[in-house]
Biopython code that builds the backbone (N, CA, C, O; Angstrom):
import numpy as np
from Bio.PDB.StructureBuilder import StructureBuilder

atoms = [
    (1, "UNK", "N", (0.689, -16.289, -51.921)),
    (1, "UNK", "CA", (-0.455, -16.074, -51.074)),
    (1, "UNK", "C", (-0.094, -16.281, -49.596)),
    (1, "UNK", "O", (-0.352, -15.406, -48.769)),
    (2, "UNK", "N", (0.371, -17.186, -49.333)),
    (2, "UNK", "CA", (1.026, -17.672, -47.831)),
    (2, "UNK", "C", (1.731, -16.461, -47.277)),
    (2, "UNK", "O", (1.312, -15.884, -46.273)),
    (3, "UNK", "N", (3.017, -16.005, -48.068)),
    (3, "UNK", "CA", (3.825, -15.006, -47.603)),
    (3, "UNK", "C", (3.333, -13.638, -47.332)),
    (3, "UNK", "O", (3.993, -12.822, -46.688)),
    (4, "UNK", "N", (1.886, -13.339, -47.952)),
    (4, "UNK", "CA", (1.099, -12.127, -48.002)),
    (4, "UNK", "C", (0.268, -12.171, -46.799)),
    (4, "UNK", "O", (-0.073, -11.229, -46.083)),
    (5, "UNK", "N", (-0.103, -13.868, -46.655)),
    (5, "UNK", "CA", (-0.775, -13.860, -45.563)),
    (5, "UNK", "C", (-0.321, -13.550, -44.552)),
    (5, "UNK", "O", (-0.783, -12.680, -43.815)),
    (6, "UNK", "N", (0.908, -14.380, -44.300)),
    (6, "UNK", "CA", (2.232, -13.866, -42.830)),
    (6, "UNK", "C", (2.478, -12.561, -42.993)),
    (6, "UNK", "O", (2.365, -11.794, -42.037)),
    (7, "UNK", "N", (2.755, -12.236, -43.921)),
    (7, "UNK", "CA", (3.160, -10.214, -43.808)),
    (7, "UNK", "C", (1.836, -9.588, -43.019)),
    (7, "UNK", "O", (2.146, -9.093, -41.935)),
    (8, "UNK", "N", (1.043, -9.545, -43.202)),
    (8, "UNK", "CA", (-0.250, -9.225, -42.632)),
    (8, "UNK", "C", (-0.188, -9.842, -41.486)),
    (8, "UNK", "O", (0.409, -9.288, -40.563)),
    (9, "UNK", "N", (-0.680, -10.888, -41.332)),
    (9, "UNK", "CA", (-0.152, -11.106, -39.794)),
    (9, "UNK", "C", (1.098, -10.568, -39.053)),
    (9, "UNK", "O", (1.279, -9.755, -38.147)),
    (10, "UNK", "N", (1.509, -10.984, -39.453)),
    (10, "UNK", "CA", (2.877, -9.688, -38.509)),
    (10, "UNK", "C", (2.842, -8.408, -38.023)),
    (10, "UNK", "O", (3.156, -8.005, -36.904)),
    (11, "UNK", "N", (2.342, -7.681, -39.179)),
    (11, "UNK", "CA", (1.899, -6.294, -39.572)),
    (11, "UNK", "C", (1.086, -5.830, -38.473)),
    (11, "UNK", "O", (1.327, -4.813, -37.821)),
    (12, "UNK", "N", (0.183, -6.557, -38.304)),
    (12, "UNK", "CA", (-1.258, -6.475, -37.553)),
    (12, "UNK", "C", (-0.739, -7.144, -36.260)),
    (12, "UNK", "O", (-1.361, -6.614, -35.339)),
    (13, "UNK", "N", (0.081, -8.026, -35.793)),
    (13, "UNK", "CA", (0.255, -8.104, -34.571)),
    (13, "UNK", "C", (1.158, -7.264, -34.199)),
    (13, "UNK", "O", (1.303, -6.894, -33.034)),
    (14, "UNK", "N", (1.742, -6.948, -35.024)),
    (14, "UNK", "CA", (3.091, -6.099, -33.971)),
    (14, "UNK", "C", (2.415, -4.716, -34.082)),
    (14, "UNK", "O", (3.214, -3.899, -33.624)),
    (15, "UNK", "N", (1.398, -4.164, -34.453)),
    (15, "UNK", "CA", (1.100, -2.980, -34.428)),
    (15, "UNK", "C", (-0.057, -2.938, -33.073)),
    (15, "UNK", "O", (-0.106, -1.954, -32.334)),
    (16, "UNK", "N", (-0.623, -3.699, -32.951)),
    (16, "UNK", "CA", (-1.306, -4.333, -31.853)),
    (16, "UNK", "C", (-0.594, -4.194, -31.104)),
    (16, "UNK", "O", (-0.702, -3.073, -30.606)),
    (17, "UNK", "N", (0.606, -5.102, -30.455)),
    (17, "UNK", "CA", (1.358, -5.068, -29.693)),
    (17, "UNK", "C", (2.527, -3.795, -29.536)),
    (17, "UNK", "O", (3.576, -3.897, -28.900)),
    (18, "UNK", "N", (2.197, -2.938, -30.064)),
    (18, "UNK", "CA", (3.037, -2.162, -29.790)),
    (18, "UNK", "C", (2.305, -1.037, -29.314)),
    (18, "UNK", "O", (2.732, -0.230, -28.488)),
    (19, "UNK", "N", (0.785, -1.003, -30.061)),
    (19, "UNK", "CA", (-0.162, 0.226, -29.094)),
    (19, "UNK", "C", (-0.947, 0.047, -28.039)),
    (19, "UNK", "O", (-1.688, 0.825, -27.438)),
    (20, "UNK", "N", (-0.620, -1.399, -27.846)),
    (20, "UNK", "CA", (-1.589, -1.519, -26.258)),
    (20, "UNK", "C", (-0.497, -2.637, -25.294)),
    (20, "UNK", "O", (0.402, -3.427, -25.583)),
    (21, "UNK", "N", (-1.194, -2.160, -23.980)),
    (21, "UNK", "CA", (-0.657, -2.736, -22.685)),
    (21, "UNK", "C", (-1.272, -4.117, -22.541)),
    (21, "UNK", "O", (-0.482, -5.038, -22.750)),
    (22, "UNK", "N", (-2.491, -4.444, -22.234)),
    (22, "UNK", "CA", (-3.073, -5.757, -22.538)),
    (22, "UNK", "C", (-3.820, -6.043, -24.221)),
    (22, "UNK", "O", (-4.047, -5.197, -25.086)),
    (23, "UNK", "N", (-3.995, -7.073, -24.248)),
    (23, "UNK", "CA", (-4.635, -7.682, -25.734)),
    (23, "UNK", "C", (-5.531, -8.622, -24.634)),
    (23, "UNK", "O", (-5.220, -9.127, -23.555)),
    (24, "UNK", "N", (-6.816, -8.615, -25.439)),
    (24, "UNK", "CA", (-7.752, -9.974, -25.092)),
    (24, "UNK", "C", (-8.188, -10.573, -26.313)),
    (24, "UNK", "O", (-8.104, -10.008, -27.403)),
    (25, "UNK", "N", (-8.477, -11.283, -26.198)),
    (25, "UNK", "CA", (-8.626, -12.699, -27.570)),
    (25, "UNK", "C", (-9.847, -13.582, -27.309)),
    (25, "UNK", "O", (-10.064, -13.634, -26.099)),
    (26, "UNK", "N", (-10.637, -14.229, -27.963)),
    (26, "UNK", "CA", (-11.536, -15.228, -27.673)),
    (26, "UNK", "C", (-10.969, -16.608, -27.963)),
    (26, "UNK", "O", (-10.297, -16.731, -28.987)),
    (27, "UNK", "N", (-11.107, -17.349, -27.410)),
    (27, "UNK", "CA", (-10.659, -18.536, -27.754)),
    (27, "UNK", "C", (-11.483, -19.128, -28.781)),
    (27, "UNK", "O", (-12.455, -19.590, -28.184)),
    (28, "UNK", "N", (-11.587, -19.337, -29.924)),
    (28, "UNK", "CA", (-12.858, -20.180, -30.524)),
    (28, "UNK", "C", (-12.407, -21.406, -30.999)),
    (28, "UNK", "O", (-11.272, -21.800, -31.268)),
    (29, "UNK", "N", (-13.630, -22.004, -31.060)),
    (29, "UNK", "CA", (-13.541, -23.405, -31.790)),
    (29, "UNK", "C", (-13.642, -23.922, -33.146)),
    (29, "UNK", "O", (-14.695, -24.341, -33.627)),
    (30, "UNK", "N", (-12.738, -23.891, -33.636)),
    (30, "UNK", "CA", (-12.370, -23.428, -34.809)),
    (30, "UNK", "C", (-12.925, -25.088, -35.607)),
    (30, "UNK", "O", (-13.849, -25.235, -36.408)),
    (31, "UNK", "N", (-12.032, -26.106, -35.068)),
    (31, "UNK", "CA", (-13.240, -27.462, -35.183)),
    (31, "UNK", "C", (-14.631, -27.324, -35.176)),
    (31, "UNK", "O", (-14.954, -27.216, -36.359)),
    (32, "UNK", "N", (-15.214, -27.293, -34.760)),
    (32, "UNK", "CA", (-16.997, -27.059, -34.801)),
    (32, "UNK", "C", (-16.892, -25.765, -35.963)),
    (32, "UNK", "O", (-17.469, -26.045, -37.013)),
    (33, "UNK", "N", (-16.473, -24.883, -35.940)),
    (33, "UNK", "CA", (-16.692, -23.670, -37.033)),
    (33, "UNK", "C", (-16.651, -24.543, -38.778)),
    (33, "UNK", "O", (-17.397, -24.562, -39.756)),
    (34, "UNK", "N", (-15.129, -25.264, -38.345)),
    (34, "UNK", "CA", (-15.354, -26.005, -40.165)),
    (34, "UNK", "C", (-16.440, -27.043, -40.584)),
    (34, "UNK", "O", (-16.579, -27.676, -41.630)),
    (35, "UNK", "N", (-16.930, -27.022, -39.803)),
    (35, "UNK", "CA", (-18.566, -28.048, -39.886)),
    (35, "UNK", "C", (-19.293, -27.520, -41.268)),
    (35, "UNK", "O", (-19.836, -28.035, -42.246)),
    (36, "UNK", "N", (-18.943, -25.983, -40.707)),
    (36, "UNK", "CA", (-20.133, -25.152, -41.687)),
    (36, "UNK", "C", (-19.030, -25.417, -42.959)),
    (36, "UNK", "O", (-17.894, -24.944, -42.986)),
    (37, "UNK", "N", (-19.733, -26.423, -44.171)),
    (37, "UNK", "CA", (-19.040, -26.271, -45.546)),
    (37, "UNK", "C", (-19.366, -24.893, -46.335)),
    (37, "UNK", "O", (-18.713, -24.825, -47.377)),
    (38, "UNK", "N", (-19.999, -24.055, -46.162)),
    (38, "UNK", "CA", (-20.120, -22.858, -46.569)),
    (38, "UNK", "C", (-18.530, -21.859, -46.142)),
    (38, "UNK", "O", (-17.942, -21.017, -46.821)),
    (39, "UNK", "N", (-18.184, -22.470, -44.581)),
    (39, "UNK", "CA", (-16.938, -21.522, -44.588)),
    (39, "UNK", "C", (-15.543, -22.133, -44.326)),
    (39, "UNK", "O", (-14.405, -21.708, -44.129)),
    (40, "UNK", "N", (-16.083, -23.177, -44.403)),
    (40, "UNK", "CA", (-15.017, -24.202, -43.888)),
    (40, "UNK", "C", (-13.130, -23.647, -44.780)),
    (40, "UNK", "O", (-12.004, -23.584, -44.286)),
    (41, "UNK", "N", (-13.533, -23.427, -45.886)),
    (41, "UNK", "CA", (-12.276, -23.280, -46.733)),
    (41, "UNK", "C", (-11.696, -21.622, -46.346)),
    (41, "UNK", "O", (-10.578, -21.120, -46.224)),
    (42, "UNK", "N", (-12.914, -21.185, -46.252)),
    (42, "UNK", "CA", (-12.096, -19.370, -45.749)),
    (42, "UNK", "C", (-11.742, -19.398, -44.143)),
    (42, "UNK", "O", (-10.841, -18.619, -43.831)),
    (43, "UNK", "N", (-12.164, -19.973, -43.353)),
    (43, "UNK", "CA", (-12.256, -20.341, -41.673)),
    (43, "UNK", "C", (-10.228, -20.511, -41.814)),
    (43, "UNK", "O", (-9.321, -19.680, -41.771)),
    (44, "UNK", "N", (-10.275, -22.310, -42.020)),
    (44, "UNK", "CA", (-8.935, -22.681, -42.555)),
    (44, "UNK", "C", (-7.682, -21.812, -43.362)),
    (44, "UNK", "O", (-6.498, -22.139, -43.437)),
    (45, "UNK", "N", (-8.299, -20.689, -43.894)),
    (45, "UNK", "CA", (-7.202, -20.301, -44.915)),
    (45, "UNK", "C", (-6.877, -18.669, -43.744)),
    (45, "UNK", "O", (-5.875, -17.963, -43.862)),
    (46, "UNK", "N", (-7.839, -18.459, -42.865)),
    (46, "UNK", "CA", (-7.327, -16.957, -41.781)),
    (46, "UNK", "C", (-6.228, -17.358, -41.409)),
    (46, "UNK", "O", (-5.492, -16.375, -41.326)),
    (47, "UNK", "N", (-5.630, -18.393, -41.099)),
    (47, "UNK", "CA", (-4.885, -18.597, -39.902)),
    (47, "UNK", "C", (-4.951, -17.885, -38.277)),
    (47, "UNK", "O", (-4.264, -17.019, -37.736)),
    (48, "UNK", "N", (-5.858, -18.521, -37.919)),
    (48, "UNK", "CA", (-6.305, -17.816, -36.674)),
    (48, "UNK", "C", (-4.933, -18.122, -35.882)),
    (48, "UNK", "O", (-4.146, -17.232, -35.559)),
    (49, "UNK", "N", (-4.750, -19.467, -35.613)),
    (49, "UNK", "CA", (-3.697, -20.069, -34.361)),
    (49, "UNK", "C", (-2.281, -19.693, -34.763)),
    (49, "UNK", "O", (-1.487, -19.677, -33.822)),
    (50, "UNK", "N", (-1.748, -19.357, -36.076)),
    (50, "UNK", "CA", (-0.972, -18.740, -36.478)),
    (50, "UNK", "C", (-0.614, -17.064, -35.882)),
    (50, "UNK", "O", (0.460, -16.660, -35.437)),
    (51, "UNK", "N", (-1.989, -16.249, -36.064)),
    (51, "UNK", "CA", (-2.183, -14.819, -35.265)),
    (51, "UNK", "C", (-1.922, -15.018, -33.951)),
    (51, "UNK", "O", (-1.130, -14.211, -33.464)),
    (52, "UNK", "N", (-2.478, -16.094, -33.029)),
    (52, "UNK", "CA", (-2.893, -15.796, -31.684)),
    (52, "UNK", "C", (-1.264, -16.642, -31.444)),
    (52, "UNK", "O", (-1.247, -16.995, -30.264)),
    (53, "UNK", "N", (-0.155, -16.998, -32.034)),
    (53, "UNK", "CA", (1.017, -17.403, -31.622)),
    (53, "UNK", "C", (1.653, -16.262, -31.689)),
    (53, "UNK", "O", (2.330, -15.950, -30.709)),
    (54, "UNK", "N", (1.585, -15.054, -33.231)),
    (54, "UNK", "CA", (2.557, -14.379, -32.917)),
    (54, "UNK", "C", (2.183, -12.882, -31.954)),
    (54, "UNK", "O", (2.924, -11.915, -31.781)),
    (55, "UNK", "N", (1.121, -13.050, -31.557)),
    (55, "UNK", "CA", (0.638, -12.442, -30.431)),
    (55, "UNK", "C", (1.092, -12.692, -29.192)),
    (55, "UNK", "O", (1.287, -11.905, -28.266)),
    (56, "UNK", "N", (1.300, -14.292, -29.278)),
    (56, "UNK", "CA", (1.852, -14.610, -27.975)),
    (56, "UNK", "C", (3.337, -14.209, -27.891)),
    (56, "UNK", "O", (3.820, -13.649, -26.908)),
    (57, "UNK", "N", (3.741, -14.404, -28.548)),
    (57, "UNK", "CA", (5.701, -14.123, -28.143)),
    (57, "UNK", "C", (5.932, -12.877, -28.476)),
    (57, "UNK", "O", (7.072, -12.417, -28.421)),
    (58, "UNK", "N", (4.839, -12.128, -28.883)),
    (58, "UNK", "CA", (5.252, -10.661, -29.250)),
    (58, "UNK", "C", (4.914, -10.056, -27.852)),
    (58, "UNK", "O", (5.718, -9.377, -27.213)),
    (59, "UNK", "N", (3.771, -10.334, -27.472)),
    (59, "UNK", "CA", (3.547, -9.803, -26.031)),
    (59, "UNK", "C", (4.643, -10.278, -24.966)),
    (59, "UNK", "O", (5.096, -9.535, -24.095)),
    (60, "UNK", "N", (4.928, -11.316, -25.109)),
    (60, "UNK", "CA", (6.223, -11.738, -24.013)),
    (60, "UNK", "C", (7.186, -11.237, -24.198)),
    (60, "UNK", "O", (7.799, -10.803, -23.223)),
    (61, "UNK", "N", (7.797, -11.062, -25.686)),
    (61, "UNK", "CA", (9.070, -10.380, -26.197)),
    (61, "UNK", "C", (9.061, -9.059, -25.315)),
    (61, "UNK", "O", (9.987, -8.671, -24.603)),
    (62, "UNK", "N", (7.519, -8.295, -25.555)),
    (62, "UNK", "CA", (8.162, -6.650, -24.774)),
    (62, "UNK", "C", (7.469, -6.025, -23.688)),
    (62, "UNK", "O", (7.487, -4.882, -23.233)),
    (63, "UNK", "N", (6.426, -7.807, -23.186)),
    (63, "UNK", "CA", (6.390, -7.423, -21.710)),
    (63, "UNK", "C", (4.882, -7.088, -21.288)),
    (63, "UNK", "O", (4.502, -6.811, -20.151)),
    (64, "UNK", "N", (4.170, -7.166, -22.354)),
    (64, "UNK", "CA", (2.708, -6.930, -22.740)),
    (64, "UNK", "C", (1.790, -8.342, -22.060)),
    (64, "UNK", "O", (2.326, -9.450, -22.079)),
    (65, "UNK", "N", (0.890, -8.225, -21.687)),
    (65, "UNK", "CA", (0.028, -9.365, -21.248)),
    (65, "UNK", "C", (-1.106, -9.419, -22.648)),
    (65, "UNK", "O", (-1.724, -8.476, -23.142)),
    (66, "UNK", "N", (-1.108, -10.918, -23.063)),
    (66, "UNK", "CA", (-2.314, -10.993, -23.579)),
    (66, "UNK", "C", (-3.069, -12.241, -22.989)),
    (66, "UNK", "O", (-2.575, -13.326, -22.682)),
    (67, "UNK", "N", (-4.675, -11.746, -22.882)),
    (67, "UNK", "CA", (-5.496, -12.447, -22.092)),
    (67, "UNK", "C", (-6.495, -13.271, -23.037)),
    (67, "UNK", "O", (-7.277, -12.703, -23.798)),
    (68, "UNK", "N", (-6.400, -14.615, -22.922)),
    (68, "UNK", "CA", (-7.178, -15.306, -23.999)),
    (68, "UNK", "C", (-8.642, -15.898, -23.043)),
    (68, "UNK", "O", (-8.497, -16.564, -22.018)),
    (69, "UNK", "N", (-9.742, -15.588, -23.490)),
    (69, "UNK", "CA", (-10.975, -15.510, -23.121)),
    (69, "UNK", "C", (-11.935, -16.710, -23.799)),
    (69, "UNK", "O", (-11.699, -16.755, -25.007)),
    (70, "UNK", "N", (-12.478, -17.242, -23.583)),
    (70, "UNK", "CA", (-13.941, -17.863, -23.932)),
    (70, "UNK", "C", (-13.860, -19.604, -23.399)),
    (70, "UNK", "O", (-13.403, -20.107, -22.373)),
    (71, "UNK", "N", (-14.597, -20.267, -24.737)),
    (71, "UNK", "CA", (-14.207, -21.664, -24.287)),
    (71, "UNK", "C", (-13.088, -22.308, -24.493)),
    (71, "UNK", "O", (-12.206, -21.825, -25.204)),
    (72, "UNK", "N", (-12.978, -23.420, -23.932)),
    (72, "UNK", "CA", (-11.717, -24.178, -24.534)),
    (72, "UNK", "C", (-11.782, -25.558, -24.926)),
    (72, "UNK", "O", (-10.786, -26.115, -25.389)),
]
sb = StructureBuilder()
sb.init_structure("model")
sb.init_model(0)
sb.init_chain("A")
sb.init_seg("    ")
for serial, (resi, resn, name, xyz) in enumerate(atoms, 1):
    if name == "N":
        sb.init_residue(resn, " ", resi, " ")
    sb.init_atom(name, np.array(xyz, "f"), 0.0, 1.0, " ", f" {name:<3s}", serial, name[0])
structure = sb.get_structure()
């Protein structure tokens, strides 16, 4: 399940990063989100901060800006 999850992530960032010049992102609060026990276990299992890392070095790798937006 893990390794399916990272393939997909990859998949989806580098295809991202390879058809656009900027990326924007929301920052969310992913703490306050697992509050809700209704989603708390699917919230945890996206790997959001996992995506928005290999977003980050993929955009640096080839020169791409990504712009991270909201609260912090």
């Amino acid at each position: 399940m893990v390794n399916q999850r990272n393939d997909f992530l990859h998949k989806v960032s580098t295809s991202l990063v390879n058809e656009n010049q900027v990326i924007c992102i929301e920052n969310l609060r992913v703490k306050t989100m697992l509050k809700n026990s209704c989603l708390a276990k699917v919230i945890s299992k996206i790997s959001w901060s996992e995506f928005r890392r290999m977003l980050a070095y993929k955009c640096d790798w080839q020169g791409k800006q990504l712009v991270v937006m909201g609260a912090k």
